[in-house]
SEMAR-628955 format. One record per residue (C-alpha): residue in three letters; z, x, y. Coordinates in nm, 4 decimals. Each point is the difference from the previous one (the first is absolute). Layout:
BEGIN
+--------+----------+----------+----------+
| residu |       c3 |       c1 |       c2 |
+--------+----------+----------+----------+
|    ala |        Z |        X |        Y |
...
+--------+----------+----------+----------+
% end
This chain:
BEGIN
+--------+----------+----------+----------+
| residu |       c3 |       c1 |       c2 |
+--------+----------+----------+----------+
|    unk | -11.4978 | -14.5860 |  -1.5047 |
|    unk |  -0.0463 |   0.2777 |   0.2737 |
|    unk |   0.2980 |   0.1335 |  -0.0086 |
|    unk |  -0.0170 |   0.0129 |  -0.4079 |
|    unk |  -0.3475 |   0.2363 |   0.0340 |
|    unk |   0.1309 |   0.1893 |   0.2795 |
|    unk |   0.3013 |   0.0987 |  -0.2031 |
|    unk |  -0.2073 |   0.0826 |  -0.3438 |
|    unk |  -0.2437 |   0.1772 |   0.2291 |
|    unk |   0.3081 |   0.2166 |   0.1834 |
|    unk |   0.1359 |   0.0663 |  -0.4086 |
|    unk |  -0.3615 |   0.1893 |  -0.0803 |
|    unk |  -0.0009 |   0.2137 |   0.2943 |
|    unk |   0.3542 |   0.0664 |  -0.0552 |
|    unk |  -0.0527 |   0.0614 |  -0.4108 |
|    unk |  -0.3650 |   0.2840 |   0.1551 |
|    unk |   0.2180 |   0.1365 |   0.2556 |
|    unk |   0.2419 |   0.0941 |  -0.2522 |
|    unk |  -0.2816 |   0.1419 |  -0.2076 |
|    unk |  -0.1242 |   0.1738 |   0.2557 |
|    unk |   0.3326 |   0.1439 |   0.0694 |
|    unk |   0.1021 |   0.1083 |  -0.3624 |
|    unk |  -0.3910 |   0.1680 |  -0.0143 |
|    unk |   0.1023 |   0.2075 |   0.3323 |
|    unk |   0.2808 |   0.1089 |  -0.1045 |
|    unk |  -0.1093 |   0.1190 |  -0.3552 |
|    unk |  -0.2309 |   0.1773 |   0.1613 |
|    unk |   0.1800 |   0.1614 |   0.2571 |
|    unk |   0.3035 |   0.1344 |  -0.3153 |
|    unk |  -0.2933 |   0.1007 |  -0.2054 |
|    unk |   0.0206 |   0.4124 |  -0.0358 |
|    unk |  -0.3267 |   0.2017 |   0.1329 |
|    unk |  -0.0849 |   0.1721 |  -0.2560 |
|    unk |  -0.1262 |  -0.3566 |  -0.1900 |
|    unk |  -0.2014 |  -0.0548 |   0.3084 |
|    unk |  -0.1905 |   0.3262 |  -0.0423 |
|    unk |  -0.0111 |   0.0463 |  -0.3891 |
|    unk |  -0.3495 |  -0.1663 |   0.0172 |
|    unk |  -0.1517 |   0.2212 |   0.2225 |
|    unk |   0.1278 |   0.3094 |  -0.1170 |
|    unk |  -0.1688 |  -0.0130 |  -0.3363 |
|    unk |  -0.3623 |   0.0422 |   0.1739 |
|    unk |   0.0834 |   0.3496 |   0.1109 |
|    unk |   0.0918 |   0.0949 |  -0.3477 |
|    unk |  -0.3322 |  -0.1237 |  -0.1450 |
|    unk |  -0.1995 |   0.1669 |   0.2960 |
|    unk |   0.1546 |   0.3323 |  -0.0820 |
|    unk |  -0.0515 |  -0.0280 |  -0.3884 |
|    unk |  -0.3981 |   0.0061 |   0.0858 |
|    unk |  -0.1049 |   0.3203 |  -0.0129 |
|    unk |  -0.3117 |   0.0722 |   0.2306 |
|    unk |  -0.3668 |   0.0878 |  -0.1637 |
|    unk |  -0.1015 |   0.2487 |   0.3006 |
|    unk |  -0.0789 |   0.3339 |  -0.1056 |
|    unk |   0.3321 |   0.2405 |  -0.0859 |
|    unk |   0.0137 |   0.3375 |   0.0372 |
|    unk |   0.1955 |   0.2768 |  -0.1721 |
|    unk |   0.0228 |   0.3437 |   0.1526 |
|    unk |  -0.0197 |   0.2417 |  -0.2702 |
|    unk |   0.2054 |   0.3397 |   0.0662 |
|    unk |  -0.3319 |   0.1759 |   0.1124 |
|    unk |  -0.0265 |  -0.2688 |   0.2478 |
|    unk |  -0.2835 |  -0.1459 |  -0.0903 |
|    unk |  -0.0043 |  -0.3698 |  -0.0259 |
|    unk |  -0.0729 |  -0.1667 |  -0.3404 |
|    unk |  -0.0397 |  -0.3960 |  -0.0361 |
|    unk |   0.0943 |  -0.1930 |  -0.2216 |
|    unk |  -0.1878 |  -0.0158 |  -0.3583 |
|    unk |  -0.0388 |  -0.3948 |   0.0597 |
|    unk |  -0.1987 |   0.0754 |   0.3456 |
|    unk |  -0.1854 |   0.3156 |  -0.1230 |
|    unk |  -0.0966 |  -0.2302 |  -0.2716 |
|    unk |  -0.1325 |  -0.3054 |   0.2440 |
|    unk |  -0.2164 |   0.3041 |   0.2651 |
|    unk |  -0.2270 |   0.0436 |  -0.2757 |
|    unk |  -0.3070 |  -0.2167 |  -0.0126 |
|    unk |  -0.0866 |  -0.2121 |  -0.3131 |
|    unk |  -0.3182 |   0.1603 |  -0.0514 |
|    unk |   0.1109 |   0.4001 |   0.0139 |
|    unk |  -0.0360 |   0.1629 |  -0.3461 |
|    unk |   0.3206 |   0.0746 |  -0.1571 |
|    unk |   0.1082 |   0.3856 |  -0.0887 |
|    unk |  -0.1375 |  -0.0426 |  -0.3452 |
|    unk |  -0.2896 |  -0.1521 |   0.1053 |
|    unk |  -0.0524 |   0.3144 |   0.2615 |
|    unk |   0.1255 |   0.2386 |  -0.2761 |
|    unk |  -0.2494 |  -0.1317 |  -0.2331 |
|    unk |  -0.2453 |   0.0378 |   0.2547 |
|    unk |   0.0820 |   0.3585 |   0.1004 |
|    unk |  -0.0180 |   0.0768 |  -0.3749 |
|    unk |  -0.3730 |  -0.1252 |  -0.0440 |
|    unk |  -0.0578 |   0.2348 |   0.3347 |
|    unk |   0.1461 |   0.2895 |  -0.1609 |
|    unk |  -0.2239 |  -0.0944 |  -0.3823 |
|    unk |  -0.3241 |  -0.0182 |   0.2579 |
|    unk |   0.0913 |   0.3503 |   0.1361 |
|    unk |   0.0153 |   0.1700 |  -0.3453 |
|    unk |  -0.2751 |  -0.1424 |  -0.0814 |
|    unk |  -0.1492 |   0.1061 |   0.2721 |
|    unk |   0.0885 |   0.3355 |  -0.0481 |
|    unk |  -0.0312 |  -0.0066 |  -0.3874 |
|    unk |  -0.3883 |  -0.1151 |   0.0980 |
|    unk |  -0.0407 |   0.3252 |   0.2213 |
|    unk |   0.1572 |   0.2672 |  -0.1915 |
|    unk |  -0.2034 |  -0.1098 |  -0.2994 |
|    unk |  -0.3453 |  -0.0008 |   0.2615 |
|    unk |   0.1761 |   0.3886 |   0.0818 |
|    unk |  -0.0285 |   0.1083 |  -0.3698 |
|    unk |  -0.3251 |  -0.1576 |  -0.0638 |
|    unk |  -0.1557 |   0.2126 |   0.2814 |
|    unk |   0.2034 |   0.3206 |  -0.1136 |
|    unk |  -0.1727 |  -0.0566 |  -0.2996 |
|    unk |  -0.3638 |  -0.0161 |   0.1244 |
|    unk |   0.0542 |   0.2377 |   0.1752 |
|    unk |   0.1222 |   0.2428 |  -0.2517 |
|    unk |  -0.3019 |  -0.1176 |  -0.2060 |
|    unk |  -0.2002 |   0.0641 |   0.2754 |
|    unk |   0.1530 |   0.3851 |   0.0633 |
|    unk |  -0.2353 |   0.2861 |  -0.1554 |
|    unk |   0.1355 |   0.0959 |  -0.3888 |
|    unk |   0.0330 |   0.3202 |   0.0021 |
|    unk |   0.1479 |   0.2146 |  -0.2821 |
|    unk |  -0.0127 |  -0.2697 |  -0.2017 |
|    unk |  -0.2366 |   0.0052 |  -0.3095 |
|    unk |  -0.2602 |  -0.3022 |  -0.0080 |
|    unk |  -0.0310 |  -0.0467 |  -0.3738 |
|    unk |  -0.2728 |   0.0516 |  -0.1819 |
|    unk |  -0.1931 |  -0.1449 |  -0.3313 |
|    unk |  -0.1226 |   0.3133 |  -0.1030 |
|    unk |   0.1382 |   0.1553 |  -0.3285 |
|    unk |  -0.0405 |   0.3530 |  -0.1527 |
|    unk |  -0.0365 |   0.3337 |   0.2146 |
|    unk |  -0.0751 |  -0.0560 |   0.3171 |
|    unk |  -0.3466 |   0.1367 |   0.1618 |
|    unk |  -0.0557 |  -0.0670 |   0.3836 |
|    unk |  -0.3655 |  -0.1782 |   0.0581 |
|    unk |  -0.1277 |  -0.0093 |   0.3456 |
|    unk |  -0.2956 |  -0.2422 |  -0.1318 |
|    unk |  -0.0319 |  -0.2625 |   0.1764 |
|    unk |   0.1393 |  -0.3427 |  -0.1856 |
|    unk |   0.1437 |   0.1711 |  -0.2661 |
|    unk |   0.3692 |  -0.0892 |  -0.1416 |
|    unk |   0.1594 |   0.3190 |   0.1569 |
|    unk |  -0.1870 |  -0.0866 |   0.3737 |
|    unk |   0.0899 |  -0.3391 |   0.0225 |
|    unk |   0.3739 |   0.0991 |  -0.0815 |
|    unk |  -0.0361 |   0.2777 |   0.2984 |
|    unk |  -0.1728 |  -0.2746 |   0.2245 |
|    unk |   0.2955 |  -0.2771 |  -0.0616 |
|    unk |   0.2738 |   0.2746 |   0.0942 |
|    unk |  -0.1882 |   0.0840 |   0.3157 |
|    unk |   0.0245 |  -0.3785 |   0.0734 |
|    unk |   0.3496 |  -0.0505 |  -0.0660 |
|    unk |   0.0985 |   0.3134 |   0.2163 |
|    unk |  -0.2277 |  -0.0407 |   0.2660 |
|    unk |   0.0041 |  -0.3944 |  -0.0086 |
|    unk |  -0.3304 |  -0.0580 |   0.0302 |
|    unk |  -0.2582 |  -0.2304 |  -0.1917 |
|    unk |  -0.2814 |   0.0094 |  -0.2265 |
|    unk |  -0.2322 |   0.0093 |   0.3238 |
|    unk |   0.1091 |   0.3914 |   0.0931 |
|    unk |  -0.2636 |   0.2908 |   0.0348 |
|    unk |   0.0573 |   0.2618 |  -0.2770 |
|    unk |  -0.1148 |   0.2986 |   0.1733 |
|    unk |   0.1235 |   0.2335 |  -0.3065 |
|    unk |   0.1948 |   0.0517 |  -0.2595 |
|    unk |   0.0516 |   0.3311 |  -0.1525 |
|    unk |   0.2224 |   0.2867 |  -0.2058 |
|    unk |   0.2753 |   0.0705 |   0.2116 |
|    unk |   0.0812 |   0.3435 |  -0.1232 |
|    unk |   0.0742 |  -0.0847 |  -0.3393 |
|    unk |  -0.1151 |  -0.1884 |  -0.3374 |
|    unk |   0.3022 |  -0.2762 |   0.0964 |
|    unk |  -0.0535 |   0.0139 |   0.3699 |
|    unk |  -0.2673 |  -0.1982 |   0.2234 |
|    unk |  -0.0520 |  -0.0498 |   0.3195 |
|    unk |  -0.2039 |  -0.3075 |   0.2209 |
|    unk |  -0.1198 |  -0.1016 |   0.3112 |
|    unk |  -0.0642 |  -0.3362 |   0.0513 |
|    unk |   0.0312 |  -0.2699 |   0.3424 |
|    unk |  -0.0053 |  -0.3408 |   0.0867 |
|    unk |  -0.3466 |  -0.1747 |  -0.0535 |
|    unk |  -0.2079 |   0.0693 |   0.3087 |
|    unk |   0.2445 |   0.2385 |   0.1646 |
|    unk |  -0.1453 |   0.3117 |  -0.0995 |
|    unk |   0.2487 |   0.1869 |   0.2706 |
|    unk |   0.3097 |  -0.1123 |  -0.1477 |
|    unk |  -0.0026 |   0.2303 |  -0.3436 |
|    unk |   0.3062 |   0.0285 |  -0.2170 |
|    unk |   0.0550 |   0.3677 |  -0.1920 |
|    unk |   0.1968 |  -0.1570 |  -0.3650 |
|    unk |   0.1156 |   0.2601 |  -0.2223 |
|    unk |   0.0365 |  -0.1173 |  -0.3363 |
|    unk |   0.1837 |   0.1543 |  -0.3223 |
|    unk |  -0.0339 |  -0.0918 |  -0.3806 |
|    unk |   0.3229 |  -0.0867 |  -0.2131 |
|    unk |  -0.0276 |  -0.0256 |  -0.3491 |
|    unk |   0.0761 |  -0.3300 |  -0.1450 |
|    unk |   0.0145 |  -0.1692 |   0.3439 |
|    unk |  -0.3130 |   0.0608 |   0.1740 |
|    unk |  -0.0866 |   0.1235 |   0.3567 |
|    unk |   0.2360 |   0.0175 |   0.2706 |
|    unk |  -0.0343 |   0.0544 |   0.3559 |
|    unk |   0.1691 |   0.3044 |   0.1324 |
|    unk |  -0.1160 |  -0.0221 |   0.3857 |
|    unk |  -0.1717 |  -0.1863 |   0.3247 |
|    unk |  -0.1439 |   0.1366 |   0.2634 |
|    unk |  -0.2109 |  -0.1790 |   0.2929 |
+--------+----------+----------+----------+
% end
């Protein structure tokens, strides 16, 4: 019986040596390259990555210029856009002329005044009267208070002035005045005044 299980026993080592030996020697006949295909397709897939730092591309001026993808991820979310700036630029610019608009139209309005505000002279008044003209120095007649609102309008002076005199000025169409501001008796204006048919009285000259 022991001799039966030692010889069975000494057949299975005999049948894995064998194995063993066959397995060796397959191995050892195999070519290389099989051995190293495996590992020779991770370098391939490493070098198909391509990396995500920053690239740079010299441009013939040498200056560098990145790519559009990185320009693109430097600017922050919540920068306005160029449209957005344009549009804003564009209000700016509307606010200026109007601005401006605003103060040349101020400019004319005081240019204005302040040729309403210049002495008329040479320039007939008007006048309501009709017919041939006679000159009246009476005081409140039609003919005086035509006289008295040219002296205003030349001199620029209100109701309130001193009428020192008004008188013939060397001729049935000529006058002449002297009037001042209310209370300034010192400060007399010499108004020369002319008659024009049809038109009324016109101041010919001011002198202070």
């Amino acid at each position: 019986m022991k001799r039966y299980q030692q010889k069975k026993s000494r057949k299975k080592n005999v049948v894995l040596f064998s194995a063993l030996g066959a397995v060796l020697l397959a191995l050892l006949f195999l070519p290389k390259n099989a051995l190293l295909m495996g590992n020779e397709e991770e370098p391939v897939k490493k070098e198909s990555k391509e990396p995500k730092h920053k690239v740079v591309k010299l441009q013939p001026d040498n200056e560098s210029a990145y790519e559009e993808e990185e320009e693109e991820a430097s600017i922050p979310e919540d920068s306005p856009s160029a449209s957005e700036e344009e549009a804003s630029q564009e209000i700016g610019i509307d606010a200026e002329k109007e601005s401006d608009k605003k103060e040349k139209a101020k400019k004319e309005e005081a240019k204005k005044q302040q040729a309403s505000d210049q002495p008329k002279l040479n320039e007939p008044i008007g006048t309501s009267q009709t017919g041939p003209h006679t000159s009246s120095y009476e005081e409140g007649s039609v003919d005086w208070n035509e006289k008295l609102k040219a002296i205003q309008l030349a001199t620029g002076l209100d109701d309130k002035m001193t009428v020192w005199k008004i008188a013939n000025g060397g001729g049935p169409h000529k006058s002449i005045a002297e009037v001042s501001p209310n209370g300034k008796s010192n400060d007399r204006y010499t108004v020369n005044l002319e008659w024009v048919d049809q038109k009324g009285w016109k101041v010919t000259s001011v002198e202070k």
